[in-house]
LUMNUSE-417203 format. One record per residue (C-alpha): residue in one letter; chain; x, y, z. Coordinates in nm, 3 decimals. Example, Ala and Ser with C-alpha at 12.3 -4.5 7.8 and 13.67 -1.06 7.14 Angstrom:
LUMNUSE-417203
SITE  rest  kette        x        y        z
SITE     A      A    1.230   -0.450    0.780
SITE     S      A    1.367   -0.106    0.714
END
This chain:
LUMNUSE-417203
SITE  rest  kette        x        y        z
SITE     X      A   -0.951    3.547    0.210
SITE     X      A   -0.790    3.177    0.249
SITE     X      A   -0.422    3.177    0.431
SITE     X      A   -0.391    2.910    0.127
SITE     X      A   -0.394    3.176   -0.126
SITE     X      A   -0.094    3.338    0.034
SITE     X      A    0.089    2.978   -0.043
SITE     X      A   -0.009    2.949   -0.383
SITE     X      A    0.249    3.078   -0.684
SITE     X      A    0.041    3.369   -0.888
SITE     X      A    0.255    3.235   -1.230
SITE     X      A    0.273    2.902   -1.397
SITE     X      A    0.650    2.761   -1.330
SITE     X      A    0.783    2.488   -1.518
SITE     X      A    0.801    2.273   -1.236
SITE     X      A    0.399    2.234   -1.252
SITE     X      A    0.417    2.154   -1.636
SITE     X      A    0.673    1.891   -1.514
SITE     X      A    0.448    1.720   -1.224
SITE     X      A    0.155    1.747   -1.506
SITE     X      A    0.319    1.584   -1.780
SITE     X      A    0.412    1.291   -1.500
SITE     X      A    0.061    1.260   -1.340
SITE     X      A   -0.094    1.228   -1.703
SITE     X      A    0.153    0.976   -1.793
SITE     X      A    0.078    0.763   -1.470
SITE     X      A   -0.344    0.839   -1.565
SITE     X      A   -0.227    0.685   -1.869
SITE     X      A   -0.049    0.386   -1.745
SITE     X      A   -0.308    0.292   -1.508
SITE     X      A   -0.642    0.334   -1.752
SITE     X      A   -0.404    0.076   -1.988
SITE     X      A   -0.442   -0.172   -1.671
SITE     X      A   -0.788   -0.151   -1.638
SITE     X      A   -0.886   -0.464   -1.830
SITE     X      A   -0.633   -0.699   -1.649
SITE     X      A   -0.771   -0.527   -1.316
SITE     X      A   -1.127   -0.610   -1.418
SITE     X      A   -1.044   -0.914   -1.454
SITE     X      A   -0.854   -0.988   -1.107
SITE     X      A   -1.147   -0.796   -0.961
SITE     X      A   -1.387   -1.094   -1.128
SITE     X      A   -1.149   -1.362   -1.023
SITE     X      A   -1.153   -1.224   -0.655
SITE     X      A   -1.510   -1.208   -0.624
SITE     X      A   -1.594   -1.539   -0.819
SITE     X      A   -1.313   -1.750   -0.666
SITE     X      A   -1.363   -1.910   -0.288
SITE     X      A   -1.417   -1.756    0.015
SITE     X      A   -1.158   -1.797    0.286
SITE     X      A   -1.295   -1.894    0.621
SITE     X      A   -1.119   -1.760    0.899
SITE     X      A   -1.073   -2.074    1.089
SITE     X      A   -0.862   -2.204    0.764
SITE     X      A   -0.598   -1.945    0.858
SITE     X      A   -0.337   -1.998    1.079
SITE     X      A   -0.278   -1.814    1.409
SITE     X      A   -0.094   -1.494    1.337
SITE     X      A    0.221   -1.435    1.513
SITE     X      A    0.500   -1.178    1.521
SITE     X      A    0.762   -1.130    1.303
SITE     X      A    1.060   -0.959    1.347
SITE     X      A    1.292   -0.797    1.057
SITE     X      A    1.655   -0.826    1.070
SITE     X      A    1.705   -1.113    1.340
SITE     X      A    1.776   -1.475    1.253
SITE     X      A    1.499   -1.672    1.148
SITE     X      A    1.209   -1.415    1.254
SITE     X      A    1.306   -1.436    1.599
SITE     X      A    1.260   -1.168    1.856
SITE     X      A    1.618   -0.995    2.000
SITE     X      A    1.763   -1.178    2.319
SITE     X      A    1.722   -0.862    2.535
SITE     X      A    1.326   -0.887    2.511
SITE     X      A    1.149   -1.127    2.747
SITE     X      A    0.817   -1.196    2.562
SITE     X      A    0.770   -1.480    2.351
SITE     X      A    0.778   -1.471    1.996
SITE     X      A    0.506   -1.703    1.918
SITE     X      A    0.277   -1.506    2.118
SITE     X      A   -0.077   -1.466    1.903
SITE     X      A   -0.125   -1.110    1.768
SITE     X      A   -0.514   -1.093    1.830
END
């Protein structure tokens, strides 16, 4: 016998009918976006290809300090190319 079956309630709470009623109402939500997701999907894959040398060099960012900039206690450069 599965150890999973020892995890698993043996009645129906109202908790599940809760979770249920939300996942069917998120099913619900999403199959009402389909069309104007069928048509981004079209407009991705008809629209232009980006060529990688178009894009600029990637470089770090950092959250929370002035402008982007890396903290004053590290040494490394911030414009420093991530690949």
């Amino acid at each position: 016998m599965s150890s999973l079956l020892q995890v698993q309630s043996r009645t129906w709470q109202a908790e599940y009918t809760r979770d249920l009623i939300d996942l069917l109402n998120v099913l619900g939500l999403l199959e009402e976006l389909e069309p104007r997701q069928a048509e981004f999907l079209d407009a991705v894959l008809t629209g232009p290809l980006v060529n990688g040398q178009d894009l600029p060099t990637a470089t770090a960012q950092f959250a929370g300090t002035s402008r982007g900039k890396r903290p004053a206690d590290s040494s490394e450069a911030t414009t420093e190319p991530l690949f």
